[in-house]
N, C-alpha and C positions, 0 to 999 in steps of 0.2 A: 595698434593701428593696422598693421597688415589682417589682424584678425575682422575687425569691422570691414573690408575691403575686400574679403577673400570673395564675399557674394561676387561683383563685378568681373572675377574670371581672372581671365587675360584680357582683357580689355583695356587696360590699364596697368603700367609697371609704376611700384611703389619704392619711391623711395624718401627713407629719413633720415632729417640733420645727423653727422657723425654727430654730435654732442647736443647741447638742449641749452644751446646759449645763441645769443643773437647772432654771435659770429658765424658760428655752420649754420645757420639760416641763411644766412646770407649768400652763403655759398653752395648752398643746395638750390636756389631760384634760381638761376638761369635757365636750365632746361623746365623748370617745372609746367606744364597746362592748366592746371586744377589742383589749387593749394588749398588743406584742408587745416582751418586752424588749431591752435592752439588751445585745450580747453580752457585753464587758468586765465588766457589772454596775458600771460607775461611775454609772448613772444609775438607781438602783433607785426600787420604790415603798416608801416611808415612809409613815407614820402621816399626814401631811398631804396626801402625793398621793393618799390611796385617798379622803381627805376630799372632795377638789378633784374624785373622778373620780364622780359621782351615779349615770351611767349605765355604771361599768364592770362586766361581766359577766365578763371571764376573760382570764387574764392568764398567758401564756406566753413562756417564758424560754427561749431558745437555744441554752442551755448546762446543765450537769448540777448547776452549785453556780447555788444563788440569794440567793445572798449578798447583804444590803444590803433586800431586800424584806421587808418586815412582814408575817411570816405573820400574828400576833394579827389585825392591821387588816383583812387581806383576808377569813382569817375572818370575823370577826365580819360583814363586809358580806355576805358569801354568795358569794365572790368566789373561785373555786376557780382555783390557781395550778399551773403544770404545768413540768416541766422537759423536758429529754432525755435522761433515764438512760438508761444503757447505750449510748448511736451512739458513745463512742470509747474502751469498754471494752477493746475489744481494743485499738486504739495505746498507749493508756495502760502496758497491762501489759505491753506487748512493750518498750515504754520503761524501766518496773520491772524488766523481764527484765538488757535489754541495760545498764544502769544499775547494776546487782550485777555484771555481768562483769564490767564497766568499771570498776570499784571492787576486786573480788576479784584481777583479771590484771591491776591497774596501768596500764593499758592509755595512759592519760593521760600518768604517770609515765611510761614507757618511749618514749613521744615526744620528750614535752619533751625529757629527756636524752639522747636521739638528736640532737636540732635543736642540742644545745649541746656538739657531738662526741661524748657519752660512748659508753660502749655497756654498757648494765644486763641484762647475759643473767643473770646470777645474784644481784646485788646485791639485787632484788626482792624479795620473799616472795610470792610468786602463790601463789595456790590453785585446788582446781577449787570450782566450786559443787554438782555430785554430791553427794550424801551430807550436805550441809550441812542445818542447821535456818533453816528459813524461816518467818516470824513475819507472819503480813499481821492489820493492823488495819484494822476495817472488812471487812464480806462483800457489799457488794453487785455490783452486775455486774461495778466493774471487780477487788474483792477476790477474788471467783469467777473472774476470766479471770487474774488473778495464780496462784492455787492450783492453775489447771490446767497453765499453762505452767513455772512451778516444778518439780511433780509430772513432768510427765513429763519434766524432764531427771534426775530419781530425788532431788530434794530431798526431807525428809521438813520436810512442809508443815502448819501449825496457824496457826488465826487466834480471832481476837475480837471479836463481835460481841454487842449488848446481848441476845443469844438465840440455843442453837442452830442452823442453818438445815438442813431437811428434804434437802436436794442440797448438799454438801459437798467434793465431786473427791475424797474423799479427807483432808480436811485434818481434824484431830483440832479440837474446840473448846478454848477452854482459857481458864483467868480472864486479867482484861489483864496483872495483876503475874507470874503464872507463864508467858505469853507472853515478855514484855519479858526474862525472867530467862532465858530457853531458846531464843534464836533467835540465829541467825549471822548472820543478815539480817531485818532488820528493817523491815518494806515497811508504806508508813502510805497506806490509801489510803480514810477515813473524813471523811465532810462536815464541813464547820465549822459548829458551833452551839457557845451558853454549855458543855453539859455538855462537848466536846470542845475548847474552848481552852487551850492551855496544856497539854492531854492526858500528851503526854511532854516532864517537865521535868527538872532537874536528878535529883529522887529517883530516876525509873524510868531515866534514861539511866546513873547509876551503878550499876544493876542490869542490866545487858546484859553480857553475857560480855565480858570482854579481848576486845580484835580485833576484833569485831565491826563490822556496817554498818548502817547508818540508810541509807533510801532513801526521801523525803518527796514522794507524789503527788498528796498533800490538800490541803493548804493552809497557807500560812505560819504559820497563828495556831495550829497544831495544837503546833508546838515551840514551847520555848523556845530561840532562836536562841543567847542568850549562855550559856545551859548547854546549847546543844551545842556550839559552839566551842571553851567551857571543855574537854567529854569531848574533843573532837578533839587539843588542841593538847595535854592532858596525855599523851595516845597511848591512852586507854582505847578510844575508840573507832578504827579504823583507816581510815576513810573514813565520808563520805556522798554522796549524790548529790541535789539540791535541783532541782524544778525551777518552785517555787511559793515566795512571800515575801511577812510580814507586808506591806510597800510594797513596789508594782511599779508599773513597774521600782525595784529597791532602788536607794537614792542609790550614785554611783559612790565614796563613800567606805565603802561596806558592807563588814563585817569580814571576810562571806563570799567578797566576791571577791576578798580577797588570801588567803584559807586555801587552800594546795595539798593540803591534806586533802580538800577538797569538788568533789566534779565538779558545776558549773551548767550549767542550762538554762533560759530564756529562756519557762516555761511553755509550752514548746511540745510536752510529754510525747503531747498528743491530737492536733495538728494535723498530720491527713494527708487527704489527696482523700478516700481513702473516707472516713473518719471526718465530713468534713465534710458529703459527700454525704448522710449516714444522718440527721446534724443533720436538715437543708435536707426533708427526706424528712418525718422526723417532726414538723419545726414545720407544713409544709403539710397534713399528712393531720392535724392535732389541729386546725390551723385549719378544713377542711373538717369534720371533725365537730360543731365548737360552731357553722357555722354548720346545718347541717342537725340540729343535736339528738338527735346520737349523743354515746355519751358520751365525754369526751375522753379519752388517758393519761396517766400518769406524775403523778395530782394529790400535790401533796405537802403540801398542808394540809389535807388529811381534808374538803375541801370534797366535793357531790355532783358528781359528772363533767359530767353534764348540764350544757350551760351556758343559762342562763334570761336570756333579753335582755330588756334594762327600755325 
């Protein structure tokens, strides 16, 4: 932390919780100005910490989900909240990318039963991804870096979003349920809030064409885990690839990681040097603008950008 902040000088004195539990949080906000979050989000600001923080003026999150932080609270205080949309747009969707191959060419499959003598050159059912329907829910940066890298390996690409978007690559708009009913691949890459919990459950994963794949870049609470398990093991769906879970790490008694249906990843969909770097890039240049009184980006509580130190 003091190493990302060193840029800013003196300009700013840094200080962090004695411990890395909510408690010394709590008791590190009083004086604080400019709280920079938590990158995990396991130590967000709630309704009580924005209480406890009198003099916080702007509060900046490291990561592109802000999960856990009370927008209401921060509103209300004047307290404009800022993420990192878009620094690992592209990992992400390259992830989305290779995550449907990897799903579509068995690719998994054809290990393992390699490792345990066999040899599956035809027992498979591989497909190409060409020509397939590709479905991305959610259009923001990294929904848009999905529909372009989709599109040009010649998928024919449509997503859903709670409004047309002006620059589309290409992807046709379309409602969520005639989405969900029309895609061979199924890329979910929309923030978690109440209206998006739960989003694809049992109903819309039974309206997904035979064979089909789910590919989850959002966030655990966007599915319902036990009816997608349920589509996987009855064979409606033919794979998915997960790389986010209601609990993480899930307990190692998770249903998902004894399903050979599912390829897991370890939420590491974004974690790459650049992608990190762009983070690292954009929390210091928003920090230098709320301290010089430019306005900051990426606010996602409709707060003014400007940040006004109390």
């Amino acid at each position: 932390m003091r190493g990302l902040l060193a840029g800013l000088g003196d300009r700013v004195e840094v200080a962090v919780p004695a411990r890395r539990d909510r408690d010394a949080l709590l008791e590190a906000l009083p004086g604080a100005e400019i709280v920079v979050g938590d990158w995990s989000g396991a130590l967000a600001l709630d309704a009580e910490a924005v209480r406890l923080a009198p003099r916080l003026a702007f509060v900046q999150q490291p990561s592109v989900g802000v999960d856990g932080h009370d927008l209401d609270a921060l509103t209300a205080a004047g307290v404009p909240l800022a993420n990192t949309a878009g620094v690992n747009a592209q990992s992400v969707a390259e992830w989305c990318l290779a995550a449907a191959l990897a799903l579509l060419r068995h690719l998994a499959d054809g290990d393992r039963e390699m490792r345990a003598g066999g040899w599956p050159q035809f027992t498979l059912q591989r497909r190409e991804l060409s020509g397939l329907r590709v479905g991305v829910v959610g259009f923001g940066p990294i929904g848009a870096a999905c529909a372009r890298l989709f599109g040009a390996l010649g998928c024919r690409v449509a997503y859903w979003s709670r409004s047309p978007k002006p620059e589309s690559y290409g992807a046709a708009h379309l409602d969520l349920d005639e989405l969900v009913a029309t895609s061979d691949v199924l890329v979910l890459a929309v923030p978690l809030a109440e209206e998006t919990r739960g989003l694809i459950g049992a109903e819309r994963l039974a309206r997904m064409p035979a064979g089909s794949v789910l590919v989850n870049a959002a966030r655990g609470g966007v599915v319902d885990q036990a009816a997608l398990l349920s589509a996987l093991e009855s064979g409606h769906l033919s794979g998915a690839a997960v790389d986010v879970y209601e609990q993480e790490p899930p307990a190692a008694d998770d249903p998902l990681r004894s399903c050979d249906r599912v390829l897991l990843s370890p939420h590491a969909a974004g974690v790459t040097p650049q992608a990190t770097t762009r983070l690292l890039e954009c929390v210091t240049a928003n920090l230098g603008a709320a301290l010089e009184g430019r306005p900051v980006t990426n606010v996602v509580n409709g707060v003014d950008p400007v940040v006004r130190r109390r």
